[in-house]
VEXFITOR-795003 format. One line per field, with one value per residue (C-alpha): residue number from 1; residue in one letter; x, y, z. Coordinates in nm, 3 decimals, padded with zeros to 5 digits. Layout:
residues N
pos: NUM/... $
code: A/... $
u: X/... $
v: Y/... $
w: Z/... $
This chain:
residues 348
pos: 1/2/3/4/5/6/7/8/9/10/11/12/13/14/15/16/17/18/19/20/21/22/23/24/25/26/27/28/29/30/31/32/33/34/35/36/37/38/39/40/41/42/43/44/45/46/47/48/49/50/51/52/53/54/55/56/57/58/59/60/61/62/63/64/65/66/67/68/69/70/71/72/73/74/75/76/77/78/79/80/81/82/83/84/85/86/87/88/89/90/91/92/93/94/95/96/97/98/99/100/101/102/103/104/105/106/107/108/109/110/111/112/113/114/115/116/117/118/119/120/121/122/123/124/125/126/127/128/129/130/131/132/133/134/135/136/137/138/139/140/141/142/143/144/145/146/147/148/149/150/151/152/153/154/155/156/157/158/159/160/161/162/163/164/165/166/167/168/169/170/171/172/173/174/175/176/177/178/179/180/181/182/183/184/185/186/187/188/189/190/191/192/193/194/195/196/197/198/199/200/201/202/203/204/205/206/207/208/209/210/211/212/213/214/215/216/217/218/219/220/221/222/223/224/225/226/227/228/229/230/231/232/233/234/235/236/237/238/239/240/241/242/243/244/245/246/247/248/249/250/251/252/253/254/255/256/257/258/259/260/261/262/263/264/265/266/267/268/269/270/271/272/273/274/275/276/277/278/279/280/281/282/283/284/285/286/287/288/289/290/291/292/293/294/295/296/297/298/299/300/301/302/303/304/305/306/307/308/309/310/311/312/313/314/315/316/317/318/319/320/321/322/323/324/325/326/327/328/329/330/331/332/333/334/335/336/337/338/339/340/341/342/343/344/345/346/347/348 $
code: X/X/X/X/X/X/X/X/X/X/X/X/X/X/X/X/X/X/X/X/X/X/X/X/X/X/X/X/X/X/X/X/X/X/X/X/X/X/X/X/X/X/X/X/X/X/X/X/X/X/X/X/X/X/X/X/X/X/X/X/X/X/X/X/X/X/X/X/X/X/X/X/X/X/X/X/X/X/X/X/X/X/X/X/X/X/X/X/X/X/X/X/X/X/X/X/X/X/X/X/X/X/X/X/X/X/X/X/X/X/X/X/X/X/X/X/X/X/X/X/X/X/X/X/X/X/X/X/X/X/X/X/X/X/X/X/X/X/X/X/X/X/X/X/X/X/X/X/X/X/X/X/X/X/X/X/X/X/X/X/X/X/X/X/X/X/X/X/X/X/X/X/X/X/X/X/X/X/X/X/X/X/X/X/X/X/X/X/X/X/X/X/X/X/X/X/X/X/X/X/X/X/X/X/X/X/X/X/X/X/X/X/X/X/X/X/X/X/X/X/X/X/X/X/X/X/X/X/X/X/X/X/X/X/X/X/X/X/X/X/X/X/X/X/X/X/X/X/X/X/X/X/X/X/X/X/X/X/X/X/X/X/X/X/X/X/X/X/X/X/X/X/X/X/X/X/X/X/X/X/X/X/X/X/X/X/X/X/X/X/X/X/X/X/X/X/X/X/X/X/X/X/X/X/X/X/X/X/X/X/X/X/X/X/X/X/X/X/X/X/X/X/X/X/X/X/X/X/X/X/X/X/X/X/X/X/X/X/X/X/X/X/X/X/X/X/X/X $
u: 06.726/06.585/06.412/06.381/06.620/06.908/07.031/07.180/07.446/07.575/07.909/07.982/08.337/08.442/08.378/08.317/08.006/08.044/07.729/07.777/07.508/07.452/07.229/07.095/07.024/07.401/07.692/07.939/07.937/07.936/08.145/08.080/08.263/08.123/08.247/08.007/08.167/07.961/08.146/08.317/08.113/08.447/08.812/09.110/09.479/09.569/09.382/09.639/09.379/09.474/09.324/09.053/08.664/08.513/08.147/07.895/07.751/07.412/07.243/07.117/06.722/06.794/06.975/07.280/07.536/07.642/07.856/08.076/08.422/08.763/09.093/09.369/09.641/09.458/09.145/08.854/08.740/08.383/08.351/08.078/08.040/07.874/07.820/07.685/07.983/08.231/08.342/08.436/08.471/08.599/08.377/08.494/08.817/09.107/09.021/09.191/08.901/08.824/08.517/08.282/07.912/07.781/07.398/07.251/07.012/06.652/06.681/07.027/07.146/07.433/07.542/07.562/07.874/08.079/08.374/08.569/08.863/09.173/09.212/09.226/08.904/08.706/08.432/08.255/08.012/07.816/07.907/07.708/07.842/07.683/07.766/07.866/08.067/08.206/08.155/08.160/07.941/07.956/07.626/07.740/08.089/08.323/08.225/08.036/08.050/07.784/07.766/07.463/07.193/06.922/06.774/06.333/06.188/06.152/06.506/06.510/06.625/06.838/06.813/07.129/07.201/07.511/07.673/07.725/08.006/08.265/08.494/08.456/08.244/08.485/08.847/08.845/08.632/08.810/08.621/08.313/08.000/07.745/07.505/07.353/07.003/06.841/06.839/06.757/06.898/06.689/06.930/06.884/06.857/07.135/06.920/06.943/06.678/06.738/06.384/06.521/06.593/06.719/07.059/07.107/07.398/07.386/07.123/07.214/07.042/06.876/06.605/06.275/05.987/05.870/05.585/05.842/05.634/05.841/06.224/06.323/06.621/06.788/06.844/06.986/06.923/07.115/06.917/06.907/06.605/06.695/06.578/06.431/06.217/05.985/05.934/05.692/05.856/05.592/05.506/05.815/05.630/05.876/05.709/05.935/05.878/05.951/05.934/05.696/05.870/06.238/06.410/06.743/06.524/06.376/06.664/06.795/07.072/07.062/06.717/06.688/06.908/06.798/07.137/07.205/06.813/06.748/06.383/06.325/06.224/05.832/05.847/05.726/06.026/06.315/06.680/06.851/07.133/07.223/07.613/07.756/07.330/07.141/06.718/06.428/06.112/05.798/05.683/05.274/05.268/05.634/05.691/06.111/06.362/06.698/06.842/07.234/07.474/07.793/07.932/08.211/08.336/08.115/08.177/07.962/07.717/07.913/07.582/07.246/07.047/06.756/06.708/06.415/06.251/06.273/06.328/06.679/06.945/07.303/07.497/07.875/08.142/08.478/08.688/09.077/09.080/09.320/09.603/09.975/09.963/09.655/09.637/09.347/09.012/08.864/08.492/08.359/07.982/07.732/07.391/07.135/06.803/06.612/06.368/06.647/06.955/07.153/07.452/07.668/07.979/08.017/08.388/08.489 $
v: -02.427/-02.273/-01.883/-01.773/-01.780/-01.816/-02.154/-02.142/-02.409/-02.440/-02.655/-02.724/-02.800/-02.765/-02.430/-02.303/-02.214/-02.123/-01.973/-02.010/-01.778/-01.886/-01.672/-01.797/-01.498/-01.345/-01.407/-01.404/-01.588/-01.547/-01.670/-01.548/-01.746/-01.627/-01.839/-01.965/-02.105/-02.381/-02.513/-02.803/-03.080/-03.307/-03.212/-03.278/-03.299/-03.080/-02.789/-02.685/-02.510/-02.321/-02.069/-01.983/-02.061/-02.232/-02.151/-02.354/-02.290/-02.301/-02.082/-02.142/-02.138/-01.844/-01.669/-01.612/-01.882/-01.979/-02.348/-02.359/-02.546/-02.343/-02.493/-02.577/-02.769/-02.843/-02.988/-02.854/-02.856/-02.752/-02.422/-02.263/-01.906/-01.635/-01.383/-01.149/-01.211/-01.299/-01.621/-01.867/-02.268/-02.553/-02.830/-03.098/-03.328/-03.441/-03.641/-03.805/-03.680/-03.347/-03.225/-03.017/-02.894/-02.865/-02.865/-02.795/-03.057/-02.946/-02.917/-02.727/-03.043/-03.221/-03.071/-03.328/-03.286/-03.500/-03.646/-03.628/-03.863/-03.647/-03.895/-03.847/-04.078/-03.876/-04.046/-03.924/-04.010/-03.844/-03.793/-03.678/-03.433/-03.374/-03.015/-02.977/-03.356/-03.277/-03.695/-03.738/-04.114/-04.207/-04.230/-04.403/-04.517/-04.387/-04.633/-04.380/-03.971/-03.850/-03.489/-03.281/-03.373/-03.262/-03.348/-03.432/-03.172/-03.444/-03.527/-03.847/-03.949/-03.778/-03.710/-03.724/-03.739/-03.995/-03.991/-04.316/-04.183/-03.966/-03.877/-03.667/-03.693/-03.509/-03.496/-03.137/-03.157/-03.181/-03.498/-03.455/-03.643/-03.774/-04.044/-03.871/-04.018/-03.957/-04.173/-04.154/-04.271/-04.351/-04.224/-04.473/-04.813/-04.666/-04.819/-04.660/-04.653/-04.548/-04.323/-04.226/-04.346/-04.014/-04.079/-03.725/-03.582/-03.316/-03.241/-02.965/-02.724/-02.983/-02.853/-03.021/-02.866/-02.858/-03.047/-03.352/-03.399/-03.227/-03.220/-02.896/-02.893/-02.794/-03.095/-03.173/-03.517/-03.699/-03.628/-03.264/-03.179/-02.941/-02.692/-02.618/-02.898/-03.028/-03.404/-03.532/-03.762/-04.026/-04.031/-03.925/-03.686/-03.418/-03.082/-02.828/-02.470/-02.188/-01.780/-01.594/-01.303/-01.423/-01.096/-01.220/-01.328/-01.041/-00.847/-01.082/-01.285/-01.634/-01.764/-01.858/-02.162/-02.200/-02.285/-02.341/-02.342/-02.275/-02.289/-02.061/-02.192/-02.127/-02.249/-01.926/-01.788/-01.951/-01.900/-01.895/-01.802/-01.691/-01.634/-01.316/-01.275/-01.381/-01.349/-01.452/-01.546/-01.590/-01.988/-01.923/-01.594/-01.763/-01.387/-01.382/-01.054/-00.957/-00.877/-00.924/-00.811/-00.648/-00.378/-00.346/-00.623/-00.892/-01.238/-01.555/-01.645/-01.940/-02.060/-01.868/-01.964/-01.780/-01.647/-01.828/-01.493/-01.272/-01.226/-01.137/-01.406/-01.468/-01.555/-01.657/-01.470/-01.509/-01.246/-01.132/-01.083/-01.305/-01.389/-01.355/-01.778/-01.842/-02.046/-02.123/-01.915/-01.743/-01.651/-01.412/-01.389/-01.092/-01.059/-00.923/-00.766/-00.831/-00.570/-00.290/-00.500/-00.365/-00.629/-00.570/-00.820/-01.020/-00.928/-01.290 $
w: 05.966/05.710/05.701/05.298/05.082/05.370/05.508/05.822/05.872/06.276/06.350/06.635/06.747/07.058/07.194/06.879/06.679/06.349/06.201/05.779/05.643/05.232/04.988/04.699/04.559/04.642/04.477/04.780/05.110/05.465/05.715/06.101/06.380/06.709/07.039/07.269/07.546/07.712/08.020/08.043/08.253/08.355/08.420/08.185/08.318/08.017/08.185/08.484/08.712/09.035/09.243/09.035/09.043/08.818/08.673/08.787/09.145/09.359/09.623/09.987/10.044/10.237/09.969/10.233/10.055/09.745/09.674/09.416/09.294/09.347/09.205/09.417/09.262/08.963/09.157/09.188/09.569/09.713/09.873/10.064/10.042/10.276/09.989/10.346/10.553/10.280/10.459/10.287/10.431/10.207/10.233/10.084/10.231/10.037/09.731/09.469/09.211/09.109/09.273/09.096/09.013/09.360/09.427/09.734/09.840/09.868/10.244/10.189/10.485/10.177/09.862/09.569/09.335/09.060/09.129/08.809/08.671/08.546/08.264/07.904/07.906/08.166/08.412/08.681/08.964/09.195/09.549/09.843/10.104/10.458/10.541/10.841/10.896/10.529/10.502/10.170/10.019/09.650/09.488/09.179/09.095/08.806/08.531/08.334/08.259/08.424/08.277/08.533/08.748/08.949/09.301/09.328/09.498/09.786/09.791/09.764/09.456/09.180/08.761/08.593/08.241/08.087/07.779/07.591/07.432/07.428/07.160/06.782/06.463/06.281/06.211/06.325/06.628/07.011/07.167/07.386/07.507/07.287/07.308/07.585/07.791/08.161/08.451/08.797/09.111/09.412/09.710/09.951/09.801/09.511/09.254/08.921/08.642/08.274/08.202/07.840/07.520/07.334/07.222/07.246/07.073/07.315/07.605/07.880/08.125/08.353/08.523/08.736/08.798/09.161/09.143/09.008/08.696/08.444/08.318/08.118/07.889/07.566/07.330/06.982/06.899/06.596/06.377/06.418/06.638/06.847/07.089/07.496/07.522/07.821/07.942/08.125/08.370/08.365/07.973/07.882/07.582/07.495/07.451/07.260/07.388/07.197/07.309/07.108/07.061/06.929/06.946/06.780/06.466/06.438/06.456/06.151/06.337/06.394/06.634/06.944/07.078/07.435/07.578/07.916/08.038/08.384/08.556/08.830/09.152/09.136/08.756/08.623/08.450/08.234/08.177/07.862/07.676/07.394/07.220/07.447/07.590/07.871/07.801/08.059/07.956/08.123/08.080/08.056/07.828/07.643/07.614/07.618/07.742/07.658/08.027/08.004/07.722/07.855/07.598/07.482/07.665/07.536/07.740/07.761/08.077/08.244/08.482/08.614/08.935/09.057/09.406/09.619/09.768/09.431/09.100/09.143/08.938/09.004/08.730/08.662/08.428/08.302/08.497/08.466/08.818/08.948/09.182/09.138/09.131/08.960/08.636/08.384/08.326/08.653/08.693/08.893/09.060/09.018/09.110/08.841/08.843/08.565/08.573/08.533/08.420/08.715/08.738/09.069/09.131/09.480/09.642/09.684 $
């Protein structure tokens, strides 16, 4: 990226992003490291985990329940959450995997998860979970790392993104995914269909829009493209959509990265976020807001869902509320309104 006379260089390794700022016309550099911490998508058996939640979650049609992943052990199990009641009823049954990234399917009847390998080589598949047998049927099997996926608004079939790779370009770099395309799984013949040839070196935030003609996520390819982009399912043409206000450019930091995007459910607003910021933007006008940046205690937006009968959004945060026995991060859930920025923590 270039704005001027100032090349922006942004490495990548691991959680870290270091942003090296270089003036030609200055005779000194500049060196800031900020962290951005974007979660994890499988389970390592170097992370001891127990009793504590882990980001990623999904809310009811009715707004009443969340489902999320809690630690027990160091496995991640399925919970359901009342967030009226504060009830909370484990869903998934013993498993030798470690069950995480639950999605509520579109009639809120199963939750879809991934089953993660505690291996140094991670795989994953994804499992389906009827709610109230708590049967659990693979989808896939563990061949591959399946990193996120998304249900058609129908229901019956599935999006899912798979890296080709996993491991470091760099001496200096903790191994992750790479190599990363889109595929789809029809959910009751089990037949799977590559619809992508990106190679991706990374590509996150899956989102569908609900007239199933659209995917919406951030992607860097290999050769440095990178950005929120939008593919049409049938064409596959990748539209790259940009705010038209970015307010960290203009206030002379690095731009927009559109991490973590998130499509709310009548596809008028998106998700995004930025190092230590959440921002919302309206998709026709492209017209972007600043609505989460906790000071002095700055912390990184673990995952975002929008309610279905408002504007409201839930989002996830690293917390130090824990118990006497718990190990590895926690995150907590809070609700937030983005018309006044009002953020008020569930008592889970």
């Amino acid at each position: 990226m270039i704005h001027g006379a100032l090349y922006d260089f942004v490495i990548h390794i691991n959680n870290l992003v270091a942003v090296i700022q270089i003036s030609k016309n200055m005779k000194y550099y500049t060196l800031i490291i900020i962290t951005y911490v974007m979660t994890s998508c499988y389970d390592s058996k170097q992370e001891p985990k127990n009793n504590v939640y882990r980001p990623e979650f999904d809310i009811s049609n009715d707004n009443k329940n969340i489902i999320c992943s809690y630690y027990e052990n160091n496995k991640g199990y399925i919970y359901k959450i009342d967030i009226i009641n504060n009830q909370k009823r484990k869903i998934s049954l013993e498993s030798k995997y470690s069950l995480i990234k639950p999605i509520y399917s579109p009639n809120n009847k199963q939750i879809a998860c991934l089953a993660t390998t505690l291996t140094e080589e991670p795989k994953s598949k994804i499992c389906l979970i009827d709610i109230e047998s708590r049967k659990m049927v693979d989808l896939t099997n563990d061949s591959s790392l399946i990193l996120e996926y998304v249900f058609s608004p129908s229901g019956k079939s599935i999006y899912f993104t798979v890296a080709g790779h996993f491991g470091n370009y760099s001496p200096i770099a903790s191994k992750a995914p790479h190599g990363i395309d889109i595929y789809t799984i029809d959910i009751s013949t089990k037949r799977i269909k590559k619809i992508t040839d990106l190679n991706a070196y990374n590509l996150h935030g899956l989102s569908i829009t609900n007239n199933n003609d659209s995917l919406l996520f951030h992607l860097t390819t290999v050769d440095n493209k990178s950005g929120l982009f939008e593919m049409d399912i049938k064409s596959k043409n990748l539209l790259k959509v940009n705010a038209v206000n970015d307010l960290r450019a203009k206030d002379n930091v690095s731009p927009y990265e559109y991490y973590g995007p998130v499509l709310s459910k009548d596809n008028s607003k998106i998700a995004f976020s930025e190092p230590y910021e959440l921002y919302i933007m309206e998709k026709q006008t492209k017209i972007s807001k600043l609505i989460f940046r906790r000071e002095p205690n700055i912390v990184n937006v673990g995952d975002v869902k929008f309610f279905y009968s408002n504007n409201y959004l839930m989002i996830s945060l690293p917390t130090d509320s824990k118990t006497s026995n718990s190990t590895g991060e926690n995150f907590g859930f809070y609700t937030l309104n983005p018309e006044t920025n009002v953020l008020k923590e569930l008592n889970l």
